[in-house]
C-alpha positions in Angstrom: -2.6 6.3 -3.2 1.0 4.1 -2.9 1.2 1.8 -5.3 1.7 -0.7 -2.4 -0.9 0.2 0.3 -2.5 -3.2 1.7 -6.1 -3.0 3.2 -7.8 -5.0 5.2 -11.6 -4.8 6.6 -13.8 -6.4 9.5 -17.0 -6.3 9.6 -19.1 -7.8 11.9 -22.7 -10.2 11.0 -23.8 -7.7 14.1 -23.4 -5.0 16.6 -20.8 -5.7 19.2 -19.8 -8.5 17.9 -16.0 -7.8 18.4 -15.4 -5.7 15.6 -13.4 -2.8 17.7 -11.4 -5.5 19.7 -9.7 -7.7 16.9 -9.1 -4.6 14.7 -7.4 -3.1 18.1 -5.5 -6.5 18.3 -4.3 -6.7 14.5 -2.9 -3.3 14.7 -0.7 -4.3 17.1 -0.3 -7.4 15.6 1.1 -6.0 12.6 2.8 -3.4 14.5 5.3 -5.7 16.4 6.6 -7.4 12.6 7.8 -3.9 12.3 4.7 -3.0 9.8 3.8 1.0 9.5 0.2 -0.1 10.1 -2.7 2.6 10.9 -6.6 1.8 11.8 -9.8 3.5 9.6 -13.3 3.7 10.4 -14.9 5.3 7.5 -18.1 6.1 9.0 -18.6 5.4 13.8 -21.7 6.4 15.7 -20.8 6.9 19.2 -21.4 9.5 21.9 -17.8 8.4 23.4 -15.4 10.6 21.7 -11.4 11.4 21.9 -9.6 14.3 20.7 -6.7 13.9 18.2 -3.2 15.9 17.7 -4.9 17.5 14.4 -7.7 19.3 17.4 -10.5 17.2 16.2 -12.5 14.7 17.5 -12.9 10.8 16.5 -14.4 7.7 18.1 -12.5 6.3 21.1 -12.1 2.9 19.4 -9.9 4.5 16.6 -7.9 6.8 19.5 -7.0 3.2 21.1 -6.6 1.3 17.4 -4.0 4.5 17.6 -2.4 3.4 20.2 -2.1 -0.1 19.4 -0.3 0.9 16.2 2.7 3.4 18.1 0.4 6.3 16.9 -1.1 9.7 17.5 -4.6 9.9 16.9 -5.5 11.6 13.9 -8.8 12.4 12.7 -8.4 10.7 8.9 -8.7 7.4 11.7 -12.2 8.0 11.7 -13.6 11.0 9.0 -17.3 10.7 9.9 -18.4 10.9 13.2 -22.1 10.9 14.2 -23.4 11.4 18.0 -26.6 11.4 18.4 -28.3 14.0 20.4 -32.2 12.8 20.1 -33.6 8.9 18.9 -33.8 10.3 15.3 -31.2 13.0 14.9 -27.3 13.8 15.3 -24.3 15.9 15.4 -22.6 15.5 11.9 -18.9 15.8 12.6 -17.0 15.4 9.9 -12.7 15.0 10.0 -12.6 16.1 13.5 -15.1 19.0 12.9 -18.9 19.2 13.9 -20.7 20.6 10.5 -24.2 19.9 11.3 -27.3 18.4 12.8 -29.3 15.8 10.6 -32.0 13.8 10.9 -31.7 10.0 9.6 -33.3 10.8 6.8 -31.4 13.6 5.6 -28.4 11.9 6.5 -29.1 9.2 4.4 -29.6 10.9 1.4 -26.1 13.2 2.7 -24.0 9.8 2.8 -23.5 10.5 -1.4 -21.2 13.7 0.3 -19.9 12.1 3.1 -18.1 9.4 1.3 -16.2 12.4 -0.4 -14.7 12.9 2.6 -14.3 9.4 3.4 -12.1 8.5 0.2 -9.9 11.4 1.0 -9.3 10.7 4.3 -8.7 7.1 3.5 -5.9 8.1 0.9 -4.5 10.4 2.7 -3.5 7.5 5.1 -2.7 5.4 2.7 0.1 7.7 1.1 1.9 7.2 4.8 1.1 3.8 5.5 2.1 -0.1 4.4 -1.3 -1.3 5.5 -4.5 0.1 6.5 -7.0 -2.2 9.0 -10.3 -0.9 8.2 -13.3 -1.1 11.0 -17.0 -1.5 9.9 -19.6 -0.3 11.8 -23.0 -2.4 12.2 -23.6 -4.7 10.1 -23.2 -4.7 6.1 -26.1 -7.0 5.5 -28.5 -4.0 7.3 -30.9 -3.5 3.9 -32.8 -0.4 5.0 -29.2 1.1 4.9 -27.3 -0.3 1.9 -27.6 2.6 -0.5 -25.4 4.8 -0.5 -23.5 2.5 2.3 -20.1 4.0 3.1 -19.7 1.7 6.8 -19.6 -1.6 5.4 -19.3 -3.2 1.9 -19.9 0.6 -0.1 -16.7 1.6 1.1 -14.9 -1.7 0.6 -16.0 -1.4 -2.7 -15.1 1.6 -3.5 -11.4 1.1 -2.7 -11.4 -2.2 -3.4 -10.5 -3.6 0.1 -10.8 -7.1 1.3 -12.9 -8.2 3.6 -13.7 -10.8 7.3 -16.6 -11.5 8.8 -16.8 -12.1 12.2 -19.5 -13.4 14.4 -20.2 -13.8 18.6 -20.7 -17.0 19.3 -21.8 -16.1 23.0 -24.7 -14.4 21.9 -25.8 -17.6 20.3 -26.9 -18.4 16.6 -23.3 -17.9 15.2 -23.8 -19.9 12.1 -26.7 -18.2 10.9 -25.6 -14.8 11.8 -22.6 -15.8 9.1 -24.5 -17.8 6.5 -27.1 -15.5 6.6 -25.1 -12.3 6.3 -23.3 -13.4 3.6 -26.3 -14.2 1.9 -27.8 -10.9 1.9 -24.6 -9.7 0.3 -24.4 -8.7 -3.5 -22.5 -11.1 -6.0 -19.4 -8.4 -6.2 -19.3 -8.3 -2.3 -19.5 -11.7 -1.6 -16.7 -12.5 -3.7 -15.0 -9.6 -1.6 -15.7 -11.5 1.9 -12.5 -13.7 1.9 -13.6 -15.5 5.5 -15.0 -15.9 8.6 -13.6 -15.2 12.0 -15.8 -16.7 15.1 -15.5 -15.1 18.9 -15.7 -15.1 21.8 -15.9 -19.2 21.9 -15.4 -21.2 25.0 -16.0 -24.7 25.6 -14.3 -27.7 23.4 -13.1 -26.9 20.1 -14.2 -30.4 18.9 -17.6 -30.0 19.5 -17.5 -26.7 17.3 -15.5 -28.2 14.4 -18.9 -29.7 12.6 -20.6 -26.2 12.7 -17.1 -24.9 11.0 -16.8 -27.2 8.5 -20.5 -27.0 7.2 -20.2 -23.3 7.0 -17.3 -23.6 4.8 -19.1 -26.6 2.6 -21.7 -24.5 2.0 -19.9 -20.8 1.6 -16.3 -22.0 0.1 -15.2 -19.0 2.7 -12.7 -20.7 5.2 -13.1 -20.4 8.8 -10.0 -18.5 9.6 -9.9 -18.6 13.6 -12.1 -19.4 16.1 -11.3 -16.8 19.0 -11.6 -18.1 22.5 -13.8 -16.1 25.2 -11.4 -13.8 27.4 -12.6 -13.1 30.9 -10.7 -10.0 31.7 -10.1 -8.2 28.7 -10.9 -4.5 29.0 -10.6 -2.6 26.1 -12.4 1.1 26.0 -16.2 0.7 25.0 -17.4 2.4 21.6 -20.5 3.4 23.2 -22.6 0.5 25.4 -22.2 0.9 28.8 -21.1 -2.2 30.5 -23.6 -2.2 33.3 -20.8 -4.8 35.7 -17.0 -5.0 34.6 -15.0 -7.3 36.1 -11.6 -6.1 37.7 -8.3 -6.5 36.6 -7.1 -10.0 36.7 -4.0 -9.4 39.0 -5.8 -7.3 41.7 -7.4 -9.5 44.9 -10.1 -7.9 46.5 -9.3 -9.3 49.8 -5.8 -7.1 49.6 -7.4 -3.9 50.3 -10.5 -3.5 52.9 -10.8 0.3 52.5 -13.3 1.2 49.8 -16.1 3.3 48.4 -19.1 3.1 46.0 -19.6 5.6 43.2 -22.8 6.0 41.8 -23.0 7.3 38.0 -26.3 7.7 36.4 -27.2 6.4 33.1 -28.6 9.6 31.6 -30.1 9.4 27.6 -27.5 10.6 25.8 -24.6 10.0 28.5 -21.4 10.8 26.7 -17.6 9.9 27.5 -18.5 7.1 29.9 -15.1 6.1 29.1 -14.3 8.7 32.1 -15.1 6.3 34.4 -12.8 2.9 32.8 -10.0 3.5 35.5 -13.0 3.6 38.4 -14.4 0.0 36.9 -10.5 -1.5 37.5 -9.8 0.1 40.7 -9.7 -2.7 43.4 -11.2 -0.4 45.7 -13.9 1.1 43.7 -17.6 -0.5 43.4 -18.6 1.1 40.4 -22.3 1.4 39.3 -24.3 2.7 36.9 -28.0 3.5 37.6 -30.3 3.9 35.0 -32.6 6.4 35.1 -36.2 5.3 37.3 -34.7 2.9 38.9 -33.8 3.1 42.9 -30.8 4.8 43.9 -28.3 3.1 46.0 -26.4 4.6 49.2 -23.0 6.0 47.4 -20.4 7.6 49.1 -19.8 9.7 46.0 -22.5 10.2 42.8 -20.8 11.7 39.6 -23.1 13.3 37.0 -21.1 12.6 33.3 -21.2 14.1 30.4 -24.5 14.4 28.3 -24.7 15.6 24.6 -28.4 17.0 25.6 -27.7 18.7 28.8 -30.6 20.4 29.4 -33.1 17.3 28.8 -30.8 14.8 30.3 -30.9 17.5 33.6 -35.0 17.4 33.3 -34.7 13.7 33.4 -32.9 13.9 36.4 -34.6 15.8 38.3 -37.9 14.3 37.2 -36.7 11.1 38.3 -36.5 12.0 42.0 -32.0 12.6 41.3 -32.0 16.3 42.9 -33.7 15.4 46.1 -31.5 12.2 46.3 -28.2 14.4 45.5 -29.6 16.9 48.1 -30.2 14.4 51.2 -26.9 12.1 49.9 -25.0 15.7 50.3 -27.1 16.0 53.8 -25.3 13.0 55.1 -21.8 13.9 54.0 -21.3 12.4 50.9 -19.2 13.9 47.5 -20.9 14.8 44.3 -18.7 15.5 41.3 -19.7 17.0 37.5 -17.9 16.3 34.4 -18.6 18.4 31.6 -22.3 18.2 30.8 -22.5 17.3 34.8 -20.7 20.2 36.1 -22.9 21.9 34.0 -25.8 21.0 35.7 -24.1 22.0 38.8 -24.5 25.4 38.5 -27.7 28.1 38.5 -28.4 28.2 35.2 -28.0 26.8 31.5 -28.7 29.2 28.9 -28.7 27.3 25.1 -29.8 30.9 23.3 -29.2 29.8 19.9 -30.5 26.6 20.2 -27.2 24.3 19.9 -28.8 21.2 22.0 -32.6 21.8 21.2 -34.7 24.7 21.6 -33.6 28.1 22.8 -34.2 28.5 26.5 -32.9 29.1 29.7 -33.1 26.2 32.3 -32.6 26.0 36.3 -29.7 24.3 37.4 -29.3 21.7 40.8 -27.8 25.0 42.1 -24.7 23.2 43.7 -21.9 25.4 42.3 -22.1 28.9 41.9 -21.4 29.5 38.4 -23.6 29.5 35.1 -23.4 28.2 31.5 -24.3 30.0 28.3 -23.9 26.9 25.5 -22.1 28.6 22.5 -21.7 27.0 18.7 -18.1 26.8 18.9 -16.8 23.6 20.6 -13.8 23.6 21.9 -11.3 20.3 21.4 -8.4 20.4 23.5 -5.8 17.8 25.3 -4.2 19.6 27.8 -2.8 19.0 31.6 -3.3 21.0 34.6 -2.6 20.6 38.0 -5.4 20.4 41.3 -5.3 24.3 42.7 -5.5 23.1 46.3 -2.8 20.3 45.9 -0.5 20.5 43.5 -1.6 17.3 42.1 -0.8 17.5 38.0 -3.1 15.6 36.0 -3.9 15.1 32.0 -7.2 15.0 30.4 -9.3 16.4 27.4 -11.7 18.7 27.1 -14.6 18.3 24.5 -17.7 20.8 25.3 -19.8 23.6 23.8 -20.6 26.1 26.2 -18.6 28.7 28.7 -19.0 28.3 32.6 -18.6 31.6 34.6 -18.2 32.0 38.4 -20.1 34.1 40.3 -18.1 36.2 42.9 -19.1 36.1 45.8 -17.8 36.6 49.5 -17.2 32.7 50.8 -18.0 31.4 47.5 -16.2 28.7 45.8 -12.8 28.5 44.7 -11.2 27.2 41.2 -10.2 23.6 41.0 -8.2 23.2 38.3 -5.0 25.7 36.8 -4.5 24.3 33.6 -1.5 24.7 31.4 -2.2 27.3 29.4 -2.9 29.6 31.7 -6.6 29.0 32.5 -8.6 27.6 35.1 -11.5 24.7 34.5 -13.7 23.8 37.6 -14.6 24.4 40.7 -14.4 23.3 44.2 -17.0 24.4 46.8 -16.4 25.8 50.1 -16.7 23.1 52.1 -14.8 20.9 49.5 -17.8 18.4 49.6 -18.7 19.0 45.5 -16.3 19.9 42.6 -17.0 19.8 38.7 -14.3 20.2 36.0 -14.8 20.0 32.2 -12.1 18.1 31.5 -12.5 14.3 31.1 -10.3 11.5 31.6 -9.0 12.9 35.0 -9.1 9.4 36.9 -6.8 7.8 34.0 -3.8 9.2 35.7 -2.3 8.0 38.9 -1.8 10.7 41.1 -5.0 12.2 40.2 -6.8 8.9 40.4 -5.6 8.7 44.0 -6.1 12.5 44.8 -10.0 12.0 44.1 -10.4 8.6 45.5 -8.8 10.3 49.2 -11.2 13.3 48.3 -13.9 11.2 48.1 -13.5 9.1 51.3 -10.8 6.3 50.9 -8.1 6.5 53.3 -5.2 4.7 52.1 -5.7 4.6 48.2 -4.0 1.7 46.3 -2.1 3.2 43.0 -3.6 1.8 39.8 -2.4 2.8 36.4 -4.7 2.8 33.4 -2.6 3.2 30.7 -0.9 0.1 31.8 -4.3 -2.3 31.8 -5.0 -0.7 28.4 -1.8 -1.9 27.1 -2.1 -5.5 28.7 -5.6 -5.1 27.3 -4.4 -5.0 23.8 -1.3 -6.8 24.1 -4.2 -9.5 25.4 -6.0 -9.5 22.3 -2.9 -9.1 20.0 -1.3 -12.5 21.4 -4.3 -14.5 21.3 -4.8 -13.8 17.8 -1.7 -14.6 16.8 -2.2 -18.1 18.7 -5.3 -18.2 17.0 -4.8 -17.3 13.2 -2.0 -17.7 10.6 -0.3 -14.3 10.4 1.0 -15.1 6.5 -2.8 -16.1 5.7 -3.9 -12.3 6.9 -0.9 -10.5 4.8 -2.1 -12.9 2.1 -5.4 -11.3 2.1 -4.7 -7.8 2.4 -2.1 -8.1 -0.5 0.5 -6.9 1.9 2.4 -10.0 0.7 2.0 -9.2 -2.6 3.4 -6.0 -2.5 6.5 -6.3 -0.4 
């Protein structure tokens, strides 16, 4: 490693506590001094997944942390990935590439391994980079998974990398979430915790300050911001699905009168809900997603998403009354679309003969598209842009799938939907153009695609919304409040950047 690599960590006294978002905001914090700066998550669970220029895959948190540093994502961002595919099991990838399956318990006792490729990962960035912001993942005062940690405080220790705590004040109990997770901490790591950062705060200051100053009293850790609430920051979630999103702060309902409500179901091991971010901000849009057994509302489109266990989350489905819904909401002219795992379960059949997702078995499809899926061990990791076959329409997007969908030909039957760059097709589009499914994802970030299957799926006169641009005001958002919020000089102090420049 350089000599003069600085390192900085966040960790968070709980899930969601903000961890993602002020890691996203230093990056581009740092950034805008003119600071080679690059994000690290050692170790992310998450089932919403990007694909990097190296053709792996890595936690969508670190692909934005990416972008808020001038970067391509790379898969040292994030060298252990785990998506779960059942409540006790998951899909091992490691630097971009899925190894295994593991239970928790094996995993546990494979963390000793995984660290390996953790450190080397890690160094590899830091022969390129000035200064590393490092994400934890959970908490680091979780006890049943302190040995062999390499998330929280066993990496920090292991390259010897300062480290914040932050805390949600919103959810309540802020002061004991910090007090108390420091206290679980070992001797070595508490020394290592060089302060507290408190968020999402709204209300007066003054009446906080007490809480503030007995923390420090009684930690000698300094308070070093208190973060204020912000209403309509939208940054890509790591893997909770925001069941209501407010819309972008510029937009005015009242502007636009034409509009439509998608319907997305909230299947078990939904994955790459992120899909659906530019749909949550589009003025015209009402966005919901329906968990599974409860009633299904009136949609003039339903989109089926991705799943990492197609076959049971498509069992689920239809044992929860969603095929004779889809079948009477396509009675009375409405759209369905199928991303990936959805367009999957579009077709005739699913075949998983080597047992990639569970068992091997065959299973019926909803029989809406006439193709069928064999599910194959090789994923396949791609970025790659395409254009709409019946419109010309380019578009960008990802694809991140086991399995190979074939058509069957037949007379009438439906057509391709998508001629992608390379040469191949993805998709298709039936007959009476009333369902399509593609298995490339992000296909509503982009404008002219946005609009092509908003007007395909009912609206009129489509408003243009730009995604990119509200995830750039999103971290911009976070970037400028922090450095309202916290002494820039103070945070190169701690990572040792000062030191070393």
């Amino acid at each position: 490693m350089k000599k003069d690599t600085a390192c900085l960590m966040i960790q968070g006294a709980t899930s969601d506590a903000g961890k993602s978002a002020i890691v996203t905001g230093l990056c581009r914090l740092f950034q805008r001094q003119g600071i080679k700066v690059a994000p690290f998550k050692p170790q992310n669970m998450a089932l919403n997944s990007a694909v990097t220029t190296d053709g792996g895959e890595i936690g969508r948190a670190q692909a934005l942390q990416a972008q808020a540093c001038g970067l391509k994502p790379h898969t040292d961002m994030n060298p252990i990935l785990l998506k779960p595919n059942t409540d006790i099991g998951a899909q091992v990838i490691i630097q971009g590439k899925a190894r295994t399956n593991m239970d928790a318990y094996s995993y546990h006792d494979y963390k000793k391994t995984a660290m390996q490729w953790v450190l080397q990962s890690y160094y590899r960035l830091a022969e390129q980079y000035d200064l590393i912001i490092v994400e934890g993942a959970g908490s680091p005062a979780e006890i049943n998974l302190r040995e062999h940690d390499i998330a929280n405080m066993g990496f920090a220790e292991a390259v010897n990398c300062p480290v914040i705590i932050i805390a949600d004040i919103d959810r309540g109990g802020v002061f004991a979430h910090l007090y108390g997770t420091l206290a679980l901490l070992s001797d070595t790591e508490q020394q290592r915790v060089k302060g507290f950062i408190i968020n999402k705060f709204r209300g007066d200051i003054e009446l906080l300050l007490p809480g503030n100053h007995w923390l420090e009293e009684k930690t000698q850790k300094p308070v070093l911001a208190t973060l204020p609430y912000l209403h309509h920051l939208h940054l890509e979630a790591e893997d909770a699905i925001a069941l209501k999103e407010p819309k972008h702060l510029n937009t005015s309902d009242t502007d636009c009168q034409d509009k439509i409500i998608i319907v997305v179901p909230i299947l078990s091991r939904i994955s790459n809900h992120t899909d659906f971010d530019p749909l949550h901000m589009h003025p015209q849009v009402e966005l919901m997603f329906t968990p599974l057994g409860q009633s299904i509302p009136p949609a003039d489109l339903i989109i089926l998403p991705g799943s990492k266990s197609v076959r049971d989350d498509l069992q689920l489905l239809q044992q929860n009354g969603w095929a004779e819904h889809i079948t009477k909401h396509l009675r009375y002219g409405g759209k369905l679309l199928g991303i990936c795992g959805g367009y999957q379960m579009l077709g005739k059949t699913i075949s998983d003969p080597d047992g990639i997702e569970g068992p091997p078995g065959n299973q019926k499809g909803l029989g809406y598209l006439n193709c069928q899926t064999v599910l194959k061990k090789e994923k396949r990791l791609m970025n790659i842009g395409g254009k709409f076959q019946n419109s010309g329409i380019h578009l960008n997007g990802y694809e991140i799938h086991v399995g190979e969908t074939t058509k069957s030909e037949q007379p009438n039957s439906d057509k391709d939907l998508i001629e992608l760059d390379d040469g191949r097709t993805d998709g298709l589009i039936s007959a009476d153009s009333q369902i399509m499914g593609c298995y490339l994802h992000g296909i509503f970030d982009h404008p002219d695609a946005c609009q092509y299957l908003l007007r395909w799926a009912g609206l009129n006169e489509v408003q243009t919304t730009d995604h990119n641009q509200y995830r750039e005001e999103a971290i911009d958002l976070i970037a400028d409040t922090l450095e309202k919020n916290i002494s820039l000089e103070k945070i190169l102090e701690i990572s040792g950047l000062s030191k070393c420049s």
